[in-house]
Kinemage of the C-alpha trace (Angstrom):
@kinemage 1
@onewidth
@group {chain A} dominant
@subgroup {mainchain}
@vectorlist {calphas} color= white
{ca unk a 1} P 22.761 28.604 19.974
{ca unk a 2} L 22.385 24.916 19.648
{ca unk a 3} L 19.629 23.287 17.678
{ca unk a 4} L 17.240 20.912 19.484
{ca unk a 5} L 17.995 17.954 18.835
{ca unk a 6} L 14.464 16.359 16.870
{ca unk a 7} L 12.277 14.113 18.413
{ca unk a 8} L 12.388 10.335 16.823
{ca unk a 9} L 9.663 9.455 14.433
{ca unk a 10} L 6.868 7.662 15.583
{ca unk a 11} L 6.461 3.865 15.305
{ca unk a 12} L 4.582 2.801 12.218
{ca unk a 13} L 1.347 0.900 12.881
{ca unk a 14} L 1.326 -2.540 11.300
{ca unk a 15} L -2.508 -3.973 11.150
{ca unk a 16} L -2.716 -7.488 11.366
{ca unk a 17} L -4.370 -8.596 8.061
{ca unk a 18} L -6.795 -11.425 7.874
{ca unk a 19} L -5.282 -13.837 10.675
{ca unk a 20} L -5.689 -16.959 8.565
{ca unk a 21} L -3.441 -15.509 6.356
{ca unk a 22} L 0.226 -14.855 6.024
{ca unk a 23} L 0.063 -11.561 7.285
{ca unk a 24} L 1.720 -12.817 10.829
{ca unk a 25} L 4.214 -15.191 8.993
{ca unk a 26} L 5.629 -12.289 7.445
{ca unk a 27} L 5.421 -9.889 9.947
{ca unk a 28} L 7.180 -12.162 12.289
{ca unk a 29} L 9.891 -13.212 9.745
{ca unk a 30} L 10.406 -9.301 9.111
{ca unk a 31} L 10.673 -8.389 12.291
{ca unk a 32} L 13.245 -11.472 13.042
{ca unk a 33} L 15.491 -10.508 10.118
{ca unk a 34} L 15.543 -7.221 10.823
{ca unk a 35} L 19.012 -6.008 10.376
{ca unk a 36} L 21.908 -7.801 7.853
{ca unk a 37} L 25.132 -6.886 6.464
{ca unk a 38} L 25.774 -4.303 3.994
{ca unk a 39} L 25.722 -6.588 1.212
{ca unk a 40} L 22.211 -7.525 2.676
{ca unk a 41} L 20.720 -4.405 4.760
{ca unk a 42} L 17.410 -5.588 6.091
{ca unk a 43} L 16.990 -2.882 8.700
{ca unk a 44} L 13.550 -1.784 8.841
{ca unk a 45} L 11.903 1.355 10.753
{ca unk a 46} L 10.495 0.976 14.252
{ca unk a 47} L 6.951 -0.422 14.219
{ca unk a 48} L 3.838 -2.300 16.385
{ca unk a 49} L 1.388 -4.793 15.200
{ca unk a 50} L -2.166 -4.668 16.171
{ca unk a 51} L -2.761 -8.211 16.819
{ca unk a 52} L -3.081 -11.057 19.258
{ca unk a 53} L 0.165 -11.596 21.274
{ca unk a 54} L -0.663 -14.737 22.077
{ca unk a 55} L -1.815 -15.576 18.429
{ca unk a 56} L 1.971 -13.982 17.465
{ca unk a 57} L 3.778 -16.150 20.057
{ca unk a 58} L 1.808 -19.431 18.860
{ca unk a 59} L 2.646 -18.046 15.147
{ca unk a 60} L 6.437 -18.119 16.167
{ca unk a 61} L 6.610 -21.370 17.534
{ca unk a 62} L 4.858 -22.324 14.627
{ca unk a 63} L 7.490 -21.366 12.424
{ca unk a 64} L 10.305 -21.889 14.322
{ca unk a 65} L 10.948 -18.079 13.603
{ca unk a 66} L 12.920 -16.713 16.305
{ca unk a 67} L 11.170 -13.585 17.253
{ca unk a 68} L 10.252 -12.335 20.894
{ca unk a 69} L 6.737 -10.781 21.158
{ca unk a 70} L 5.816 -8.371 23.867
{ca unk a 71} L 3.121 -6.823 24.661
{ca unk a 72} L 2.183 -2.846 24.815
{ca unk a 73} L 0.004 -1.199 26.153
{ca unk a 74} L 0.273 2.326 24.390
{ca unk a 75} L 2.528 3.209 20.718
{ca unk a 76} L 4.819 5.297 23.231
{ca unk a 77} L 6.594 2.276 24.148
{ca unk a 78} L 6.739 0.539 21.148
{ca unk a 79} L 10.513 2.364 20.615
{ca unk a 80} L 12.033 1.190 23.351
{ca unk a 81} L 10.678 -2.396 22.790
{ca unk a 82} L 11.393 -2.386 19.205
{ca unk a 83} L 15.346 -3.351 19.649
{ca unk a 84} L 15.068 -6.531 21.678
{ca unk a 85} L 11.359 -7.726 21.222
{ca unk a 86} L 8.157 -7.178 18.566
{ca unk a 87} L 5.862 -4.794 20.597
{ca unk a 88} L 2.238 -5.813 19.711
{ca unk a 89} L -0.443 -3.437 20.587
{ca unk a 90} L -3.427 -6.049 22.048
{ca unk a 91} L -6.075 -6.221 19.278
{ca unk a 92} L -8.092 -9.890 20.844
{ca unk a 93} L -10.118 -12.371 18.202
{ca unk a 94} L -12.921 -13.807 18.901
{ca unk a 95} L -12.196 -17.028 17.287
{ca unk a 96} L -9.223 -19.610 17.633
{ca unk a 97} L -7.166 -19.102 14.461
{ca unk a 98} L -5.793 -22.101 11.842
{ca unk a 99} L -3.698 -20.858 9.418
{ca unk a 100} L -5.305 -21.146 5.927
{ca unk a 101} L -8.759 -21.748 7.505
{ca unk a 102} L -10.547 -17.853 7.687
{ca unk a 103} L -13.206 -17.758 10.178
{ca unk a 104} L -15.922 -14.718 9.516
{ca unk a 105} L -16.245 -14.201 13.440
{ca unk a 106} L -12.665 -11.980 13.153
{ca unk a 107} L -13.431 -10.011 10.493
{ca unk a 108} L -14.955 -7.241 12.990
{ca unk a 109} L -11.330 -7.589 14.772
{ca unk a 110} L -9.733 -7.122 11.675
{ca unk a 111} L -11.360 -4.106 10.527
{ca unk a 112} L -11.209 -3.033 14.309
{ca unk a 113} L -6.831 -3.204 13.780
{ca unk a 114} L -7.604 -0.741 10.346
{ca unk a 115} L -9.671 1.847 12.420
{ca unk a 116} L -7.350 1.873 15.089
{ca unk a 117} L -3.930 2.023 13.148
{ca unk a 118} L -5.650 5.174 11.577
{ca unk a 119} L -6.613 6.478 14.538
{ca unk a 120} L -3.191 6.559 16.118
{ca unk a 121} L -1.527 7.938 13.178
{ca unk a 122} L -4.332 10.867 12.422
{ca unk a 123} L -3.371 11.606 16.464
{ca unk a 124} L 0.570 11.663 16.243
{ca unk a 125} L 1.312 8.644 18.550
{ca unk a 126} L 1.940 6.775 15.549
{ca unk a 127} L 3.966 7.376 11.749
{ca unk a 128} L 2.019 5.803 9.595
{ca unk a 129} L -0.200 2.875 8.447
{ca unk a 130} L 1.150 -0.004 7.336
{ca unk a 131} L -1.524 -2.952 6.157
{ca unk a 132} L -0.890 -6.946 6.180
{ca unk a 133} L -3.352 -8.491 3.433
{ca unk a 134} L -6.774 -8.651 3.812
{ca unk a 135} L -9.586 -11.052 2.157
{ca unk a 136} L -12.363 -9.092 0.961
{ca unk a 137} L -14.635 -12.310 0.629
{ca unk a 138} L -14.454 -13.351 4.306
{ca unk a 139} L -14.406 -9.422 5.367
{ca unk a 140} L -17.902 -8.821 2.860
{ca unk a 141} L -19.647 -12.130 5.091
{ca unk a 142} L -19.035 -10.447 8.089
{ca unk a 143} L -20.750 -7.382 7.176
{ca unk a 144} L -17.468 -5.186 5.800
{ca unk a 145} L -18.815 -2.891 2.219
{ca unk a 146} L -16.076 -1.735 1.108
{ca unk a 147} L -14.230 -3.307 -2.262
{ca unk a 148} L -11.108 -3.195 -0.523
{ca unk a 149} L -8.649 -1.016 1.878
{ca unk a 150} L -8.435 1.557 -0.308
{ca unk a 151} L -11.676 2.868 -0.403
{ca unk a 152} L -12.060 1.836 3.160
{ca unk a 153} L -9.282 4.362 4.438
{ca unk a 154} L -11.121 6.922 2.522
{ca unk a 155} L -13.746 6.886 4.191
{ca unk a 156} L -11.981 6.946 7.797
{ca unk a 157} L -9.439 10.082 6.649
{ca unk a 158} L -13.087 11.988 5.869
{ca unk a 159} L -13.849 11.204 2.811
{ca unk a 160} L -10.593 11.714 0.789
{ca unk a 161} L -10.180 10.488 -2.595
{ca unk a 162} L -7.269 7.721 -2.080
{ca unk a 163} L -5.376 7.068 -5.203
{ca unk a 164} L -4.259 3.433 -5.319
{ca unk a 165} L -0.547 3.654 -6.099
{ca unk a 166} L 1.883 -0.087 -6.783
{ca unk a 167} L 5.790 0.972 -6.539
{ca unk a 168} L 8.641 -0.865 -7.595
{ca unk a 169} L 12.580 0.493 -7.954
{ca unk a 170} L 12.274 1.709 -11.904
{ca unk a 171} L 7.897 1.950 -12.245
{ca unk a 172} L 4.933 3.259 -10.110
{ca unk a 173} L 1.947 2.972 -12.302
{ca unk a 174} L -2.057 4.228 -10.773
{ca unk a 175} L -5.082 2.556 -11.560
{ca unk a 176} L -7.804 5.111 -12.940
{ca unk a 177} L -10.489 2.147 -11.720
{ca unk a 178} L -9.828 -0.483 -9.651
{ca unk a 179} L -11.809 -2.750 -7.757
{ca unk a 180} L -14.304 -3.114 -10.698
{ca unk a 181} L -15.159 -6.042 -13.374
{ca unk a 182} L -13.391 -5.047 -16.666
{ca unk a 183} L -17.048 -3.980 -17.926
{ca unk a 184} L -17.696 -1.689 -15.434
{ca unk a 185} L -14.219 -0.364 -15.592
{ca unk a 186} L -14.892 0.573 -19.208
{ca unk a 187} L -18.301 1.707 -18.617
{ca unk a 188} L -17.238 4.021 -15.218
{ca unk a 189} L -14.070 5.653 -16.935
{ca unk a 190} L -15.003 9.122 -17.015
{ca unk a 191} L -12.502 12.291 -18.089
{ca unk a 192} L -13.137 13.950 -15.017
{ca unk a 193} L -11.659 11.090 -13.158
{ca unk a 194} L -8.429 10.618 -14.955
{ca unk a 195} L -7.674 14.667 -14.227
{ca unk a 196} L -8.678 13.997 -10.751
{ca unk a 197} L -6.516 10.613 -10.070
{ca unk a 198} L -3.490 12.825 -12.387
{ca unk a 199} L -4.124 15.334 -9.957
{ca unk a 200} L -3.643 13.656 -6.742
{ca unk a 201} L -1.343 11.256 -8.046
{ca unk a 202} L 1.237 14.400 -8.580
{ca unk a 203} L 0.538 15.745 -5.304
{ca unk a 204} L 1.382 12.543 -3.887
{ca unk a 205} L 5.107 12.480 -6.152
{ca unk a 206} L 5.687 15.701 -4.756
{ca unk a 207} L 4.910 14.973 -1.128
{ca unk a 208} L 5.878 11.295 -0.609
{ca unk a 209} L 8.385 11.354 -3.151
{ca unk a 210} L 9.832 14.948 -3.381
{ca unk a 211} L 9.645 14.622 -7.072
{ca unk a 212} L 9.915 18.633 -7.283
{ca unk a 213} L 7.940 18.427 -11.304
{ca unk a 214} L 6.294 15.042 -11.519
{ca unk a 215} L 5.446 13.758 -15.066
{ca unk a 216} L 2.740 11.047 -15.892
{ca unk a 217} L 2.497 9.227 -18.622
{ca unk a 218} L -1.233 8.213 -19.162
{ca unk a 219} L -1.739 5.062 -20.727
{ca unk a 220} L -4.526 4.453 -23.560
{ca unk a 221} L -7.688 1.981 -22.920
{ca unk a 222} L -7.353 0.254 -26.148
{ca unk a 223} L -4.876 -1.733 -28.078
{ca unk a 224} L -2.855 0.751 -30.016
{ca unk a 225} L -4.449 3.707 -28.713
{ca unk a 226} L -6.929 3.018 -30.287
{ca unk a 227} L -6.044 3.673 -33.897
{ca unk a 228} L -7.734 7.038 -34.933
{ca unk a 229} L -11.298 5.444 -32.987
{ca unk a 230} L -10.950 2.043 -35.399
{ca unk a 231} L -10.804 0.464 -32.219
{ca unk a 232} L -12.299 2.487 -29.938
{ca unk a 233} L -13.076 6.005 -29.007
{ca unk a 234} L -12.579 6.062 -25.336
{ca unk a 235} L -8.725 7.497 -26.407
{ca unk a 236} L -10.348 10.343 -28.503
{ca unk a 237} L -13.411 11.354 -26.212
{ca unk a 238} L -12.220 10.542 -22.994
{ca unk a 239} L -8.551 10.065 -21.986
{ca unk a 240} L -7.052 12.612 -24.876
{ca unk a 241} L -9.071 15.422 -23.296
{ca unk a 242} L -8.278 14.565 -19.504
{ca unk a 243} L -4.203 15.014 -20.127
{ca unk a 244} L -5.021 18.290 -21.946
{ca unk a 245} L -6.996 19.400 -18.718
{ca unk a 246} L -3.763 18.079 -16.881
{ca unk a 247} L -1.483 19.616 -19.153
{ca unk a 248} L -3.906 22.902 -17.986
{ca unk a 249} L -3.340 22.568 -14.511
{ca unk a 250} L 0.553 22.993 -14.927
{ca unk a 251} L 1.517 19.166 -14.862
{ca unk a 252} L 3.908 17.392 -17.349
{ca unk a 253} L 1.670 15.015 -18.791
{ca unk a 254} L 1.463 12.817 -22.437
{ca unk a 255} L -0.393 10.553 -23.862
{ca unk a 256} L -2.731 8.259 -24.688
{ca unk a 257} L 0.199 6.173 -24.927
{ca unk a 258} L -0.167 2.280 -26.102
{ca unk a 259} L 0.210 0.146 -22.922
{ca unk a 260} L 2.087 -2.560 -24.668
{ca unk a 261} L 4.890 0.110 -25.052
{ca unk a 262} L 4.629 1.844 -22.220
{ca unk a 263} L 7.149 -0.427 -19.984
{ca unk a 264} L 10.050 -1.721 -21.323
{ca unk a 265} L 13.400 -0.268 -19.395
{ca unk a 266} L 13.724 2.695 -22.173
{ca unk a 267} L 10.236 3.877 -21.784
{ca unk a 268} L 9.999 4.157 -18.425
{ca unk a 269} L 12.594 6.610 -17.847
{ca unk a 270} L 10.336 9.475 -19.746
{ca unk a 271} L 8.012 9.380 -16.822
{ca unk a 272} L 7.330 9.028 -12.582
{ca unk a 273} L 3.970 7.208 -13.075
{ca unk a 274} L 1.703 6.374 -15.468
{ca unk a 275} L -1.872 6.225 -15.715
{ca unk a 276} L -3.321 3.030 -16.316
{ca unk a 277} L -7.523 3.161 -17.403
{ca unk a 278} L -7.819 -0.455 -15.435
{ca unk a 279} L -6.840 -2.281 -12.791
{ca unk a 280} L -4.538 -4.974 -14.553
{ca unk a 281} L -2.884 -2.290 -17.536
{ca unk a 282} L -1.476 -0.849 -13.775
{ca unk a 283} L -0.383 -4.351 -12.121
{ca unk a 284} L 0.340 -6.844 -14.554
{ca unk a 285} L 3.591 -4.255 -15.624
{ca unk a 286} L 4.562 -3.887 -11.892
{ca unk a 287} L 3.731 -7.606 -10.964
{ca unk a 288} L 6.163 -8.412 -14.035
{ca unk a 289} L 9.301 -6.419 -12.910
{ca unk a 290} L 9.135 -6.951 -9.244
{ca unk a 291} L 6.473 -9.631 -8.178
{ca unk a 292} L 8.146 -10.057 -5.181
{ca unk a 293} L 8.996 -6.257 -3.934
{ca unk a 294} L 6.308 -4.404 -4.828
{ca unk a 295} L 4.381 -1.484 -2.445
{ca unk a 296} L 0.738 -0.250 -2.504
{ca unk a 297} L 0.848 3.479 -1.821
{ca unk a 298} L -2.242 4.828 -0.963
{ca unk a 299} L -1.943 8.509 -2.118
{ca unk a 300} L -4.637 11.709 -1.319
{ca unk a 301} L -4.787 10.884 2.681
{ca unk a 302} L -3.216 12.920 5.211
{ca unk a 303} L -1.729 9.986 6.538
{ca unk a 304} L 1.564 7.356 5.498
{ca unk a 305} L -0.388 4.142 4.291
{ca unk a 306} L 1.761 1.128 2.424
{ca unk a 307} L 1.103 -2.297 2.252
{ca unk a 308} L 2.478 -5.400 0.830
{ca unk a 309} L 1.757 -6.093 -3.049
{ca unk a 310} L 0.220 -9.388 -2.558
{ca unk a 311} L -2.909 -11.309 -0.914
{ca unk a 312} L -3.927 -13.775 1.853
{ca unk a 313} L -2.273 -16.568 0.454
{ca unk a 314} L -4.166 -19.344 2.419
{ca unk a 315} L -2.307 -22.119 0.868
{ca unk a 316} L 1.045 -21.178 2.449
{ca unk a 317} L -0.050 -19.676 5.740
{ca unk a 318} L 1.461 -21.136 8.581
{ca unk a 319} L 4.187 -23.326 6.657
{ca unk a 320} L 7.488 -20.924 6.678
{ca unk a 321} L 7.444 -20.516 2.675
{ca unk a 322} L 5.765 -16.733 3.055
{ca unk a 323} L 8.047 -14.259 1.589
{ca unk a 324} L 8.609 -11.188 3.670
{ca unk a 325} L 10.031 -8.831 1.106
{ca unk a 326} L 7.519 -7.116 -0.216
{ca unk a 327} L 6.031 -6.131 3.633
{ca unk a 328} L 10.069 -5.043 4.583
{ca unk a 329} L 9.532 -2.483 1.209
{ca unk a 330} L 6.271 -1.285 2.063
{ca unk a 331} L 7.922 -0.668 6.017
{ca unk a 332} L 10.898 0.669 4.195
{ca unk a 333} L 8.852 3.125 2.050
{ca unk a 334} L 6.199 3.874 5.172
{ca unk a 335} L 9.555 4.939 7.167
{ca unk a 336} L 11.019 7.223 4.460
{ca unk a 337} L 7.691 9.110 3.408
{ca unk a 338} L 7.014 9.533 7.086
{ca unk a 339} L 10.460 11.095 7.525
{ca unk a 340} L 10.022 13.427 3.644
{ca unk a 341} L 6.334 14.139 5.774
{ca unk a 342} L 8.042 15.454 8.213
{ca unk a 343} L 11.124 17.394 7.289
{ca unk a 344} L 8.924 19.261 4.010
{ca unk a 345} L 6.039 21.584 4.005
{ca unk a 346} L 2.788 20.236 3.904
């Protein structure tokens, strides 16, 4: 008997970011360049952006980016749009948009593209999330609590615990805290935590990444691990106990290693991820190898979610000089851990 042939993967769901932002310069550049040579593969997974067609179509004039935008009414159709135009699912702003200039008035818009990219993908009718940049400033004055997108797609998969991970080829390094001052990092940074974010953050290797026996290397707090508690005992009371209760669990873990030798080429082949007890031990590394290509992960929800590794950028908005690699990774990644989702068990 012949096997049924499987059904294609749904689009991915591409929210539209803060609109001042380059969030549609990228996305439209993307979706323009979206196939290349062998020497230069560019192809990208099917997606949609929730966004403003018209606001798109003013974008690519803008930018002289040659990109057809039509809209759809439903993700269904996004597949058979995909090849010839940029299906945009109709998300309207309530303010005219100016590159660079962020009005507060879209902010409810913007949140509304989050909520509704989840929604699509937590039904089916869409693969996974993927986010343009948002700008927690002008998102906080319109009323938005959350410290960031993280936390935010917590909440809307139930309460999860998302585990913020950056990706590069060669390093994927986790934040224990993230969007905290470095004092409150330090003064939040519990044991109990680090086992948790190990936790999930294996899970996640083994689902997204079918990494069959992850191992984590977890990072110390303090220069040079501290040196026996001379310079802190965070290493001795805190982060030294968490990898033995990881090491309990059944996951390859070691450490507190010193984060100034924790990523040069040789080290990073003893581990899949490592640990980092703040939010710039994780990203200055990453930032370093691959400023350019980098992917936030969000691990712990039952849903795909990557994003670009970068911000608004205001000053370049609307001018052409947006680079669109690190959004093609994070589609890239979104369309292979959709497809591992998929073909493994949950």
């Amino acid at each position: 008997m012949t096997e049924p042939t499987p059904l294609p993967a749904p689009p991915l769901a591409v929210t539209m970011g803060e609109p001042a932002g380059i969030g549609g310069d990228i996305t439209l550049t993307a979706y323009a360049r979206r196939s290349g040579t062998a020497a230069g593969d560019r192809r990208l997974p099917p997606f949609f952006v929730i966004d403003s067609p018209e606001r798109l179509e003013a974008l690519a004039a803008r930018l002289g980016v040659p990109a057809t935008v039509r809209e759809i009414t439903a993700p269904e159709e996004a597949l058979a749009v995909f090849p010839d135009a940029l299906p945009v699912l109709r998300q309207d702003l309530p303010a005219a948009v100016e590159p660079g200039q962020p009005d507060p008035a879209n902010g409810p818009a913007v949140v509304a593209a989050i909520e509704r990219a989840v929604a699509l993908t937590a039904d089916g009718r869409a693969g996974g999330v993927v986010t343009n940049p948002i700008n927690k400033a002008v998102l906080k004055q319109a009323g938005f609590r959350h410290p960031g997108h993280t936390e935010f797609l917590g909440e809307l998969a139930g309460g999860a615990t998302p585990v913020m991970m950056l990706a590069c080829p060669g390093l994927r390094v986790v934040p224990v805290t993230v969007h905290l001052s470095l004092r409150a990092a330090v003064e939040t940074l519990r044991r109990e935590t680090i086992v948790e974010i190990g936790r999930l953050t294996a899970e996640g290797l083994r689902r997204n990444f079918a990494i069959a026996r992850p191992r984590l290397a977890v990072a110390a707090l303090n220069p040079h691990a501290g040196e026996g508690g001379v310079m802190g005992r965070e290493e001795i009371e805190i982060i030294a106990p968490a990898v033995a209760d990881l090491r309990a669990l059944g996951i390859e873990a070691f450490g507190p290693a010193p984060a100034d030798t924790l990523f040069h080429e040789a080290a990073r082949t003893r581990y899949d991820a490592a640990l980092c007890m703040t939010h710039d031990h994780a990203l200055i590394p990453l930032k370093t190898i691959d400023f350019a290509g980098g992917v936030n992960v969000t691990l712990g929800l039952p849903f795909v979610r990557t994003s670009p590794d970068h911000g608004t950028a205001f000053d370049i908005a609307g001018t052409g000089a947006a680079d669109d690699t690190s959004l093609c990774a994070a589609l890239r990644m979104a369309g292979e851990m959709t497809t591992l989702r998929r073909t493994m068990p949950a």
